[in-house]
N, C-alpha and C positions, 0 to 999 in steps of 0.2 A: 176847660176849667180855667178861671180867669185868677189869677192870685195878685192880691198886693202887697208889696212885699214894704221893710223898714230896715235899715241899715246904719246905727248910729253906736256904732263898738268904740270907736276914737276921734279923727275931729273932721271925717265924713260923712256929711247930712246926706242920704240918699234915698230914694223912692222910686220905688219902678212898678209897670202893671204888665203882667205877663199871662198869656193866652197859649197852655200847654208851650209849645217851645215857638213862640213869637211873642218879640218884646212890644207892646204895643207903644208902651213912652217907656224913659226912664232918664231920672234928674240926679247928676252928682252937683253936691255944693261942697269945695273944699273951704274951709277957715282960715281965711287969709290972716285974721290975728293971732296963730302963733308963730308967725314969723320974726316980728320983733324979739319975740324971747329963746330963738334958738329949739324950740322943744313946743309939747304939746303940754298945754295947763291946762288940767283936769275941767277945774269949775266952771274957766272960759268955754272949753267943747260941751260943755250941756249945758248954758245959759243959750249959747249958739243954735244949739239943735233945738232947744225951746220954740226960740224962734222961728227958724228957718222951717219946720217940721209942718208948722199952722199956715202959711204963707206958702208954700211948696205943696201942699197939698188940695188947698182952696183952689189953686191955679189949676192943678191936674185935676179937679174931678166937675171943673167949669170948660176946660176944654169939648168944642166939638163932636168929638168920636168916642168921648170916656161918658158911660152911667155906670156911678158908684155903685146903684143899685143890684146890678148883674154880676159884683164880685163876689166869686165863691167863694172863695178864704184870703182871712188877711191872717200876714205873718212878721215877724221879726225877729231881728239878732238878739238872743238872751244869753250870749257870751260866748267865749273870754273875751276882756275888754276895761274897758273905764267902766266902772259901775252906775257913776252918776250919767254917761251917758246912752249905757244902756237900758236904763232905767225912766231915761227919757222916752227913749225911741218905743220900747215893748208897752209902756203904759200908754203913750198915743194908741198905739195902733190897738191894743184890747181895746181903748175905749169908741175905738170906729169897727172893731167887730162888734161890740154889744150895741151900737147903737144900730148896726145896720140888719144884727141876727146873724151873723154869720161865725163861721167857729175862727180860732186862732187857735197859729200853729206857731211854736217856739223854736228857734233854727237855731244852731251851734255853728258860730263864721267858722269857725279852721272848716267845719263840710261843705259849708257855702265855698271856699278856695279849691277844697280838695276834689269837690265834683267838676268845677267851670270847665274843665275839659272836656266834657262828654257834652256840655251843648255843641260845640263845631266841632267834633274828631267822633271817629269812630274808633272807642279805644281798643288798645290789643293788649290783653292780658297774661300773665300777670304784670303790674306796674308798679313802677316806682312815681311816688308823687313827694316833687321837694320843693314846699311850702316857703317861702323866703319875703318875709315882710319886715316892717318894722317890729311887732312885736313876739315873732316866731320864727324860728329854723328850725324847717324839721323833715324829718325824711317816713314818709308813710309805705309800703307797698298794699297794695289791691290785689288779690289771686281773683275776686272778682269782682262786678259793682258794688256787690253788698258790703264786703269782707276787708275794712279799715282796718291795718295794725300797725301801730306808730315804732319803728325800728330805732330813733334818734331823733335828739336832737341839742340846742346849744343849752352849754350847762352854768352861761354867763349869759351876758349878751345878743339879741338879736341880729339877723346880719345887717335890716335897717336901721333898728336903733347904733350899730358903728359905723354904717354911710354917715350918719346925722351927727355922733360925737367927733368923727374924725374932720368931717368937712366944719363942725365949728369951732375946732381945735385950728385950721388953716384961714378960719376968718372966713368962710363961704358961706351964702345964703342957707334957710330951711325951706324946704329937705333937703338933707345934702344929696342924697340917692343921684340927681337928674345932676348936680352942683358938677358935683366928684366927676362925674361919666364926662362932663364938659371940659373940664382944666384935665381930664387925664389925654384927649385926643392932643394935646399941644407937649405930652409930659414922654421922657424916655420911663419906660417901667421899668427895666433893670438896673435905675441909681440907687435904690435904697434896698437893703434885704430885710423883710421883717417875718418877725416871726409867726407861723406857724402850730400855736397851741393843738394837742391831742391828733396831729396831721398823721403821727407814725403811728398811733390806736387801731385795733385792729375793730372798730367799732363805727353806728354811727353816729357820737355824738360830737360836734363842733365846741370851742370857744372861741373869741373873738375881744373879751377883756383887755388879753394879752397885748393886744395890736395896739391895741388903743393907748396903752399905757406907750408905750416905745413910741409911739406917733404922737402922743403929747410931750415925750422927752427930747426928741429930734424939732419940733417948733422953739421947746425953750432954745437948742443950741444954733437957731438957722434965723438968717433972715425971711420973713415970710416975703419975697418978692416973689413975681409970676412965675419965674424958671420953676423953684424951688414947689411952689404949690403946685406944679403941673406935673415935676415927676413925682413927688409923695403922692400925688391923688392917683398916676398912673402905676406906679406900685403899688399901694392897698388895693386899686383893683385889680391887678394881675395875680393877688398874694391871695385876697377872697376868691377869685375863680379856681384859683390850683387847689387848695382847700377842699371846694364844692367838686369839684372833677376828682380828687383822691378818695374824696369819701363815696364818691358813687363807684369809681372802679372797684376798689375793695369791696365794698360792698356786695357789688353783682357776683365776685368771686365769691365770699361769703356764701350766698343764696344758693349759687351755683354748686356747693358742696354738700346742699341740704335739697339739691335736686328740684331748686324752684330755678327758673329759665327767665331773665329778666326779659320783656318785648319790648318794653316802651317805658319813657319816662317823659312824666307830665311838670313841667314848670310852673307852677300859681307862685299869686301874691304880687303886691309892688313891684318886688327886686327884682321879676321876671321882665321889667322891661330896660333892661339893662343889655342894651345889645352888646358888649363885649364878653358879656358872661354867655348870653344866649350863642353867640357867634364860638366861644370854645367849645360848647358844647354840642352842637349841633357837628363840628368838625372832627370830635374825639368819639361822638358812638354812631354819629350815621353809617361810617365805618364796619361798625361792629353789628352792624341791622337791629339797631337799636334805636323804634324810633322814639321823636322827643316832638310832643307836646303842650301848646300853648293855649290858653282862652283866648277869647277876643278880645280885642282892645280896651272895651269898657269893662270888660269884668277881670281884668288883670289887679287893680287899687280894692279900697274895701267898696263893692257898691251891691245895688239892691239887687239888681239884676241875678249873681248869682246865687244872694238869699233867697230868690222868688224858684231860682232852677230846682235847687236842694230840696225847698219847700212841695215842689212839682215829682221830684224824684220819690222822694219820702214820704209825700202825705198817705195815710191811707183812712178809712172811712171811719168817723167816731172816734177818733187819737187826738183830740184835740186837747189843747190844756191852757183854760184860760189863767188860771193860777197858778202858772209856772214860773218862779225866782230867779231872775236874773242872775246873774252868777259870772264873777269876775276871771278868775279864774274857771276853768273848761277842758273835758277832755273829749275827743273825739266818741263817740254812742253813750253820752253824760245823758244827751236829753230822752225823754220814753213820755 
């Protein structure tokens, strides 16, 4: 089954063509224009994907090895997300299923994150799956493929959207995510102690507001010279990984009393490629034969690839929905 997938939730143009589990191509365009502004502007990321979408896909179906003609089902992201650029993305691709006949399938991204594990891993159930992007934290478990139930998550703040406040609160490029992870390798993480919202909760839901406020008030009082931005960058991320490590241990205790047996937990999203956060984790439950799971490389950010997997996993025959409403907000099994 050949699917083409769309991927345009925030200011990731993506398009992939996937052959059951072989990616045949697949293209991420990031938007280098909101870097100037610190943040992602709305109207910017779907004038972008306008663009990019028509251009990006002319290329891929002139290649070589691609007939359009042979694809089974086109799909795309109809949320959560920017609205105006999922609105971009879902109405292209309806209109390359209706021209080619073919159905469309509507994909919900947190599933496109929360499955990319099971293309390289053989999962072991039950799992925890902890979502961490810019615009989501959150902690899912799986008792099995099917069986999604969202346990927590942040009741402010995303943990990427406070890489991106914090790091332009010290003057660093957007995204902060990769910025932060840089200035923290030269930085001691034990100079600053910052706080820890909802950390003693016997629950799983994070904030991360907190941090940010204390870490805007510590710039007013500091010179932002090198030293200074290399240990605040290396304590906010020593402070988010103990965070994310306390809400997982409690937590498995939690499950643990309700007689679920945690095996494995799956890292998606962005923030997953943050090797200091992956490197504690990996050292705090490999331990405990708890293993921890990543996608691949390309399907770690938002991109088509794992919209096309989701779409592969879920499709089933006649569920198609071409007048399906994109939708800004999204909850995991929202789409039917």
């Amino acid at each position: 089954m050949l699917v083409f997938a769309c991927e345009t939730s925030c200011d990731e143009t993506s398009l992939c063509l996937m052959d059951n589990d072989k990616i045949i191509e697949h293209i991420i365009f990031s938007q280098e224009i909101h870097n100037k502004h610190g943040g992602v502007v709305p109207e910017l990321a779907s004038r972008s994907h306008l663009e990019k979408l028509q251009e990006m896909t002319i290329s891929l179906f002139n290649r070589p090895n691609i007939d359009p003609e042979k694809i089974d089902i086109f799909c795309a992201t109809c949320g959560p997300g920017l609205i105006g650029s999922l609105l971009v993305g879902s109405t292209f691709t309806k209109s390359l299923s209706i021209n080619f006949k073919k159905p469309f399938v509507p994909i919900n991204h947190l599933e496109g994150h929360i499955l990319s594990t099971s293309f390289n891993n053989n999962i072991i159930y039950p799992q925890l799956v902890l979502l961490l992007t810019g615009g989501h934290t959150q902690i899912y478990l799986m008792k099995n493929s099917k069986d999604i139930n969202l346990l927590g998550e942040s009741v402010d703040d995303a943990i990427g959207e406070a890489f991106d406040k914090t790091a332009k609160l010290l003057g660093l490029n957007y995204p902060g995510g990769t910025e932060i992870e840089k200035m923290a390798k030269e930085g001691d993480e034990n100079t600053f102690i910052l706080p820890k919202p909802l950390n003693s909760k016997k629950d799983f839901n994070f904030s991360f507001s907190g941090i940010k406020t204390h870490i805007s008030l510590l710039t007013k009082k500091n010179e932002l010279n090198k030293s200074f931005k290399s240990n605040l960058s290396a304590s906010f991320q020593k402070t988010i990984s103990d965070i994310i490590l306390n809400k997982l241990k409690n937590g498995i205790k939690m499950l643990e009393g309700k007689n679920i047996f945690i095996n494995s937990i799956s890292v998606v999203g962005g923030v997953a490629n943050n090797e200091y956060i992956k490197r504690n984790l990996e050292n705090n439950f490999n331990s405990k034969k708890v293993r921890i799971f990543y996608p691949i490389k390309e399907m770690m950010s938002d991109n088509a690839a794992m919209i096309a997997w989701a779409c592969l996993r879920n499709y089933k025959k006649n569920e198609h929905n071409l007048f399906f409403k994109p939708q800004s907000r999204m909850r995991i099994n929202q789409i039917s």
